[in-house]
VEXVEX-586352 format. One record per residue (C-alpha): residue number from 1; x, y negated, z negated. Coordinates in steps of 0.001 Angstrom, whole numbers, plus 524288, in hexadecimal, padded with zeros to 5 digits. Layout:
# residues N
   seq      xx      yy      zz
   NUM       X       Y       Z
...
//
This chain:
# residues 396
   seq      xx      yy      zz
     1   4EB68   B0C80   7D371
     2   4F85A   B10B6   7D13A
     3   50077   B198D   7DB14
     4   50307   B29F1   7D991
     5   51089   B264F   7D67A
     6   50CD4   B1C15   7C8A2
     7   50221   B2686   7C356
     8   506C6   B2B6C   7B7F5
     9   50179   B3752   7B023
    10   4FBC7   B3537   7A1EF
    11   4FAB4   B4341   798FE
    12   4EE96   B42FE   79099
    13   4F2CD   B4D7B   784CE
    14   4E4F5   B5313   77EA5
    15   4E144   B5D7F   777A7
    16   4E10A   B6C17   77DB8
    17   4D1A4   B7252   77CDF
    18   4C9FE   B7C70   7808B
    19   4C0E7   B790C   78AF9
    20   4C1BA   B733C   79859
    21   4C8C8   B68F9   79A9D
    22   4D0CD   B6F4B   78D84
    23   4D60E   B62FE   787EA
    24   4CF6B   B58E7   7810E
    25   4CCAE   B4B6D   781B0
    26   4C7E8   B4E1D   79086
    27   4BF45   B4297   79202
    28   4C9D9   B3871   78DFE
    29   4D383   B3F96   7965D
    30   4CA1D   B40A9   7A29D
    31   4C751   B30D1   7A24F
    32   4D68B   B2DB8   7A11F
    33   4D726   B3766   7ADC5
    34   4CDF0   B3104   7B4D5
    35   4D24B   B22B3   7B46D
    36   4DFD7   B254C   7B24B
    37   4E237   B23C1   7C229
    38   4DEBA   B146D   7BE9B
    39   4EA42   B146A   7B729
    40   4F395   B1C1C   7C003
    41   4F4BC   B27EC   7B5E9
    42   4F0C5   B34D7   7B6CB
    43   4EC60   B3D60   7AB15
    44   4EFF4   B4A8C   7A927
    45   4EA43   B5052   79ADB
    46   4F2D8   B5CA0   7931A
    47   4EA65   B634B   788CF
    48   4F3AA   B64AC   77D12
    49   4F12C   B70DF   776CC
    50   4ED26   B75B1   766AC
    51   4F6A7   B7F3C   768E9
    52   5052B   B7A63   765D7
    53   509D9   B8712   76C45
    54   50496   B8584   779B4
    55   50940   B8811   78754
    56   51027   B7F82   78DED
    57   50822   B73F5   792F1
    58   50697   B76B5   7A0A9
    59   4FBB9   B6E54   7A645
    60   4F307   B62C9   7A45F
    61   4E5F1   B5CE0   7A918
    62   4E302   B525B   7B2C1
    63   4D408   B4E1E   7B6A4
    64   4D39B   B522F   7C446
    65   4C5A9   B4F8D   7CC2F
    66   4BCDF   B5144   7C0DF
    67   4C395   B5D31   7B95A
    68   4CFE5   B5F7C   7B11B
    69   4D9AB   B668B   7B971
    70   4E633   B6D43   7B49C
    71   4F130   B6674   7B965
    72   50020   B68DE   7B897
    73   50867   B607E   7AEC1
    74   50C33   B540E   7B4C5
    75   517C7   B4A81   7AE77
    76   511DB   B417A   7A76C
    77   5122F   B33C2   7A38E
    78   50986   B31D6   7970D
    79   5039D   B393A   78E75
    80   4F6BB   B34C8   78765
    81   4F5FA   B3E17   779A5
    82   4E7EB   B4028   77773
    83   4ECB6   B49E0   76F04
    84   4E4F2   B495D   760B3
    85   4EF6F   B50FE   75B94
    86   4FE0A   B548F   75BA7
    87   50424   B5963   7687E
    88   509D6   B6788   7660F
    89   5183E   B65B1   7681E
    90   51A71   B6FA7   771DB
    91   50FED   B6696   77AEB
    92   517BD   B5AF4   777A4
    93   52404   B60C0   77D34
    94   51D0D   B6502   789E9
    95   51899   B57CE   78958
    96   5268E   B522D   78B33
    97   5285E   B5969   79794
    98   51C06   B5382   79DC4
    99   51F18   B45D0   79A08
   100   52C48   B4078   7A2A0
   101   53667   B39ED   79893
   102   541C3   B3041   79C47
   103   545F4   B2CDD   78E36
   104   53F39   B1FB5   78E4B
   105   53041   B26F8   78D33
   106   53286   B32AF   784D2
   107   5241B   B340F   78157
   108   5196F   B2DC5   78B8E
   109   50D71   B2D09   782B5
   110   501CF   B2512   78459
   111   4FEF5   B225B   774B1
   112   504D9   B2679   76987
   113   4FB97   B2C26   7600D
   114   4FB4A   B27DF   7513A
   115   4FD80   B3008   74515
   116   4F296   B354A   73D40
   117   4E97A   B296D   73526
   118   4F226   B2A64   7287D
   119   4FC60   B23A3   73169
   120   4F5AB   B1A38   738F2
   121   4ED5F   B15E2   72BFF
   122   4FAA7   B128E   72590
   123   4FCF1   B0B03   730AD
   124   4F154   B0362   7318C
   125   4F24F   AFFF9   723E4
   126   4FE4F   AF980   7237D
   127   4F7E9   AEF15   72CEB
   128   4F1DC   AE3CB   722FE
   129   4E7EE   AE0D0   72F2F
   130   4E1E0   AEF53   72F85
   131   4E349   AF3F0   722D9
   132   4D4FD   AEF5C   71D3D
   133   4CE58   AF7B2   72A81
   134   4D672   B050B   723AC
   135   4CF37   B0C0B   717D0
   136   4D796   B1029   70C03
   137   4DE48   B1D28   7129D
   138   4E78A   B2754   70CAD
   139   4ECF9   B370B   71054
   140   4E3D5   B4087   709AC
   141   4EDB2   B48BE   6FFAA
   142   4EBFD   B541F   6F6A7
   143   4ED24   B46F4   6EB80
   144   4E482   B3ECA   6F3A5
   145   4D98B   B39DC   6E783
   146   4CF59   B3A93   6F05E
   147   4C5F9   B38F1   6E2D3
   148   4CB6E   B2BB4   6E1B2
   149   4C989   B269B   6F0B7
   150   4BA98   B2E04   6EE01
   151   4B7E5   B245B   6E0A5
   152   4BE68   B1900   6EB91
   153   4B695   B1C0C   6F6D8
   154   4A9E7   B22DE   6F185
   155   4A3E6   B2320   6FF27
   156   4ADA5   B2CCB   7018D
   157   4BC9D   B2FF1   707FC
   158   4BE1A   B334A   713FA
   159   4C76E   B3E99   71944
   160   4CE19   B4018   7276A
   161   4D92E   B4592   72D05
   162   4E5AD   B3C79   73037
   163   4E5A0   B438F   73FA6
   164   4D714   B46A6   7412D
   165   4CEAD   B4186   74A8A
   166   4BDED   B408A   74D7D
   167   4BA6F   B407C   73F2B
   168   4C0A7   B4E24   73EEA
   169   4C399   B53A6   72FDE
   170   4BEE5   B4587   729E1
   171   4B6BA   B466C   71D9D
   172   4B0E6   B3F72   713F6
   173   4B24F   B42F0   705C9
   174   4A887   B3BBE   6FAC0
   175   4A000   B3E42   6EED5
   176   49412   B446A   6EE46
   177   48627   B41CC   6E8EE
   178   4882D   B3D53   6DAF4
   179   497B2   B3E3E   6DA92
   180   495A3   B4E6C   6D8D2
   181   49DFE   B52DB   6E4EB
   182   4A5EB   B4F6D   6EF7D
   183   4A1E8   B4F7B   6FDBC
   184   4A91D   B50F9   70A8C
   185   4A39A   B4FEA   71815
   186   4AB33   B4D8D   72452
   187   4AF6F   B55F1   73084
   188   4B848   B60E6   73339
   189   4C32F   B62E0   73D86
   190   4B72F   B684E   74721
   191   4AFD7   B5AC4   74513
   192   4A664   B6150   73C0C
   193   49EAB   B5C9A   730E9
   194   4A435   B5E3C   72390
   195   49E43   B5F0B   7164F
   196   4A53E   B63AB   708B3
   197   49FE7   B60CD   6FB61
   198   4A8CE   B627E   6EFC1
   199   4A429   B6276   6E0F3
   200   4B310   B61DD   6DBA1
   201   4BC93   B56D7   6DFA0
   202   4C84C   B62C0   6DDE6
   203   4BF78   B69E1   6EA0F
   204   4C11C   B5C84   6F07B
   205   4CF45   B5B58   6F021
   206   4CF6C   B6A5E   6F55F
   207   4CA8C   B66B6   701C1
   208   4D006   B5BD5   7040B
   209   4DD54   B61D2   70136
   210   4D967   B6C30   70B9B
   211   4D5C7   B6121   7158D
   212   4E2BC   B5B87   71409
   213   4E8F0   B6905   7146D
   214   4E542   B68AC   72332
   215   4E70B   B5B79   72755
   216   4EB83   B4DCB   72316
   217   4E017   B4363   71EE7
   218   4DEBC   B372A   71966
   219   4D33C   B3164   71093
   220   4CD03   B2558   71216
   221   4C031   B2111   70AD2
   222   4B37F   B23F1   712BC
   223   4AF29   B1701   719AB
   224   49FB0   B162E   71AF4
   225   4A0F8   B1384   72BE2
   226   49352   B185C   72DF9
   227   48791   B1295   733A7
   228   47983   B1811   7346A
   229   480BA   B2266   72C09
   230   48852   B25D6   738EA
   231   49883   B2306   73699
   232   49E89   B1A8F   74124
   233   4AC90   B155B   74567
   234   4AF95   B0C48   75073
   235   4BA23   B1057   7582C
   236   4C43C   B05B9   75F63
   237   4CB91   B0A68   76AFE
   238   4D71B   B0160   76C42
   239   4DF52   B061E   778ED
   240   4EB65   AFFCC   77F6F
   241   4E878   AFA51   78CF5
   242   4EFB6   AFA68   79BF4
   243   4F915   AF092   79433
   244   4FB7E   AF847   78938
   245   4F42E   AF05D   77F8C
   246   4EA59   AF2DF   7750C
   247   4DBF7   AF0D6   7782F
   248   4D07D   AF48D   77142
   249   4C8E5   AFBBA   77A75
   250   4BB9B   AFD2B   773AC
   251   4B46F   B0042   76516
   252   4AAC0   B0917   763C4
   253   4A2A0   B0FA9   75899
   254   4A1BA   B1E9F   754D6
   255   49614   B230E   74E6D
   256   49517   B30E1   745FE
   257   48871   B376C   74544
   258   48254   B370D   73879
   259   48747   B3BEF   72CCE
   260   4951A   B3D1E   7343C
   261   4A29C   B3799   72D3B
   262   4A80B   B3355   73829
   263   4A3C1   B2EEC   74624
   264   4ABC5   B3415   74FF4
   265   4A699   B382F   75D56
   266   4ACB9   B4618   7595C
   267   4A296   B4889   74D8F
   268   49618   B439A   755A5
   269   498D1   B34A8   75507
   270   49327   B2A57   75E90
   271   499F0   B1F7B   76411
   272   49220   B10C7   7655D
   273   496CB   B040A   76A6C
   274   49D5D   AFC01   75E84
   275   49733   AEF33   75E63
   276   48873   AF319   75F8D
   277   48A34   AFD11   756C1
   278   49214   AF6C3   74B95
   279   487D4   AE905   74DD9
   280   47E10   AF2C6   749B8
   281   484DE   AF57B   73CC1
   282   48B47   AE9FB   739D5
   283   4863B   ADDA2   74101
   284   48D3F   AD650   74BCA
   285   495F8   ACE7A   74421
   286   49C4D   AD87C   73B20
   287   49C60   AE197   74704
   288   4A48A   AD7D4   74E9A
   289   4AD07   AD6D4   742AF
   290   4AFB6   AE4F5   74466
   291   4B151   AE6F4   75156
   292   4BC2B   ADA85   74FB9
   293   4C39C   AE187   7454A
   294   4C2F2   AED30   74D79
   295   4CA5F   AE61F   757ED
   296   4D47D   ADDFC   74F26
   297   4D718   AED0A   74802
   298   4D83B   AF1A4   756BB
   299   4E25C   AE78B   759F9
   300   4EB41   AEB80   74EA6
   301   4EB15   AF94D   74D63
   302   4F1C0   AFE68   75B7E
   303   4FD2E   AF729   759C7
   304   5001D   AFA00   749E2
   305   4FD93   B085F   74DF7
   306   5061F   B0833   75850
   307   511B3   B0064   75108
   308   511C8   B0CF6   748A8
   309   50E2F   B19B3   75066
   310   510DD   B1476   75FE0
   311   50ADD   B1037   76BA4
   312   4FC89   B1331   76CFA
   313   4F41D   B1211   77760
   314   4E573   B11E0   76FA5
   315   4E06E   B132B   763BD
   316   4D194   B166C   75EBA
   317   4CE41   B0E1F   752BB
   318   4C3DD   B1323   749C6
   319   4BCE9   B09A3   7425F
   320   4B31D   B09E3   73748
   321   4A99A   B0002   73283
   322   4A47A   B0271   724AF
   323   49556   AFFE5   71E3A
   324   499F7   AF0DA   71B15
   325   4A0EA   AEFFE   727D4
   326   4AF58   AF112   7256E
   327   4B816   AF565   72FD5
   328   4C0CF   B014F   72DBA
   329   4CB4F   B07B0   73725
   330   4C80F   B154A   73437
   331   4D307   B1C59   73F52
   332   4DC25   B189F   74ADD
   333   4DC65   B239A   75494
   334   4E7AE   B2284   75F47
   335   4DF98   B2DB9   7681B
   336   4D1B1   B271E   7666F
   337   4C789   B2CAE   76EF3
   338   4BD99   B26EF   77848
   339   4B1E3   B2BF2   77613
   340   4A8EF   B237E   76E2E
   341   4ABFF   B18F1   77A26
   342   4A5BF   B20D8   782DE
   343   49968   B245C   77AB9
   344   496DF   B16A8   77878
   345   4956F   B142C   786DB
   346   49E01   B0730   78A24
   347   4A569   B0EEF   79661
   348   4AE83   B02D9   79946
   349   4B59E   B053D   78A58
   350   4B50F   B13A0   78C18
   351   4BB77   B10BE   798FD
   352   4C5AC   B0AE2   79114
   353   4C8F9   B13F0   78845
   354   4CC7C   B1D2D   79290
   355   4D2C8   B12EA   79DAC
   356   4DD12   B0A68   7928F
   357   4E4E8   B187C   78F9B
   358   4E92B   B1905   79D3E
   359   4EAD0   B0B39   79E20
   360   4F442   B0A84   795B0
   361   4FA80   B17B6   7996F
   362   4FD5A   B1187   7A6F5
   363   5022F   B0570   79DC9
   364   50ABE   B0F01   796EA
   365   51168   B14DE   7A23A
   366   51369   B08BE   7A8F6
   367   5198C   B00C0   79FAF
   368   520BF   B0CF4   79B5A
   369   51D5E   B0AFA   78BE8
   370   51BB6   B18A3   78861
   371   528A8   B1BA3   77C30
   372   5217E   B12BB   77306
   373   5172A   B1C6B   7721E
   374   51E4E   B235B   764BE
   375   523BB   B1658   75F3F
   376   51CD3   B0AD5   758B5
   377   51A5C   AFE61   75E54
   378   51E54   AF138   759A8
   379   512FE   AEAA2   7550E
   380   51050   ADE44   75F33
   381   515EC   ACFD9   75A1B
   382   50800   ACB48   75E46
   383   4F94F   ACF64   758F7
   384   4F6C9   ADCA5   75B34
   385   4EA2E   AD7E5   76152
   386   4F06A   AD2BC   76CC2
   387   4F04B   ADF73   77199
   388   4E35B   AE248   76FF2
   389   4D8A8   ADDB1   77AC1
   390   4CBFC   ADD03   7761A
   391   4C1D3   AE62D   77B9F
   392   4B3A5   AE3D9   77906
   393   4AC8B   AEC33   76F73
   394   4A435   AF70B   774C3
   395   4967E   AF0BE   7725B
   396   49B5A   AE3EA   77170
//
């Protein structure tokens, strides 16, 4: 236990909503509040709002005896962005008078976050060891010849934005019945079923145009990741421990419903332990041979991404394994949820996911390591894997 005097106060930013408690993220904030004693921290949680115009921020929320209380502004020593997008600059600056500067910690945050997928796919792609897990990716552009990638890929190409997140505005785009038209299915920014059929490639183009209009998005061909007809991913959580080094926390699979494009939890998804469930579909040995590539692409991807964009603290890796059993790395997320752990039922990883962020927070703020947040890190002289401990498999 650590005395009154060594706790020190960690800010969780989230998203401003209606509702009570009105922020979101609640349960991941209310498990960091409840062990966070373990680690001599306290939590306090400010709701940033939509509104870049807002009042000054004048309070925050600490779990108090069962309930979220409103409690006054306290200095603070950390912040943990849970943020999924931009802070409004008029928060940042009332940010700055919350968080104590000396000159040598000018910003105290937990992670940094990385840049939309354009970005981090260049990235990735410049590494000869990852490069075959990445499907062919460009920017969608009013000259993009989407016709060609269709004749390339005649399963389809598949459409999402660079910034979005649970299968949000993603959608398919391939030929119809006998080559006469051109279909589109997906989900909108409300996580609803889409469906659009075109009988001119000009009406094509259109839309697309329009989609791009509002946000940017790259296309990648549509991988076949389905199983029982049902799409699913396998997500790796790789977090940084109480020493400030990588582990790989646990894998898990997503399941969509039927009929879905993607599988996140978001749009009705399931979550299942790993190793039964990929045994089922591809045998015991090639599983195994998955699940190993998953952990030697694990053990290389925190530490590229962070010699780029900064220090991180986790990452969620999102896997895909196709009808012949190739591995793909479909997205790195640096604000991953927790979720599927929990559905799938192994409590001592869940535990995890929750317990390493405030590990290493107490890491952070005793070893005082907190400026190299917004600068890259030199790669290590030694195997990235070094860094990595291994964690059994969920299932396994």
């Amino acid at each position: 236990m650590f005395p009154q005097a060594q706790t020190k106060t960690v800010a969780i930013l989230v998203r401003a909503t209606e509702g009570s408690p009105p922020f979101a993220d609640e349960l991941f904030c209310r498990r960091l509040s409840l062990a966070s004693y373990r680690y001599g921290l306290k939590i306090i949680v400010l709701a940033v709002p939509n509104d870049p115009h807002v009042s000054p921020l004048k309070q925050g929320y600490a779990y108090i005896r069962g309930q979220w209380d409103m409690v006054p502004l306290p200095v603070v020593d950390l912040l943990m962005d849970r943020c999924l997008q931009s802070l409004p600059r008029k928060f940042r600056q009332q940010l700055q008078q919350l968080v104590p500067s000396d000159g040598r910690h000018p910003r105290r945050y937990w992670s940094a976050s990385l840049p939309g997928k354009w970005k981090v796919h260049r990235i990735l792609s410049g590494d000869d060891r990852l490069r075959a897990l990445l499907a062919p990716t460009t920017m969608l552009q009013s000259n993009t010849l989407w016709q060609r990638w269709l004749e390339e890929w005649p399963k389809g190409i598949f459409f999402k934005p660079v910034s979005g997140t649970h299968g949000k505005d993603t959608f398919r785009l391939y030929r119809g019945d006998h080559h006469s038209s051109w279909i589109i299915e997906g989900r909108n920014t409300r996580n609803e079923r889409i469906h659009r059929t075109f009988d001119r490639p000009q009406d094509v183009s259109v839309w697309l145009d329009l989609q791009k209009a509002e946000k940017k998005m790259i296309v990648q061909p549509y991988l076949e990741l389905s199983h029982h007809g049902r799409p699913f991913d396998i997500r790796a959580l790789v977090q940084k421990n109480g020493h400030g080094r990588w582990s790989l926390t646990g894998c898990m699979v997503r399941e969509g419903p039927t009929g879905s494009l993607t599988s996140n939890l978001h749009g009705g998804g399931k979550a299942h332990p790993a190793l039964p469930y990929l045994s089922e579909r591809y045998g015991s040995i090639h599983t195994n041979a998955l699940l190993e590539k998953i952990r030697h692409a694990a053990a290389l991807i925190p530490t590229l991404l962070e010699s780029h964009f900064g220090r991180l603290a986790e990452l969620g890796l999102d896997f895909g394994a196709d009808v012949q059993g190739r591995l793909w790395l479909l997205e790195v997320n640096s604000r991953p949820g927790r979720s599927s752990f929990a559905e799938a039922g192994d409590r001592r990883v869940h535990a995890l996911t929750y317990t390493r962020p405030l590990a290493y927070a107490r890491y952070l703020l005793q070893q005082h390591v907190l400026t190299d947040v917004i600068r890259p890190l030199k790669m290590p002289n030694t195997s990235s894997t070094a860094g990595l401990k291994p964690i059994p498999i969920h299932g396994g």
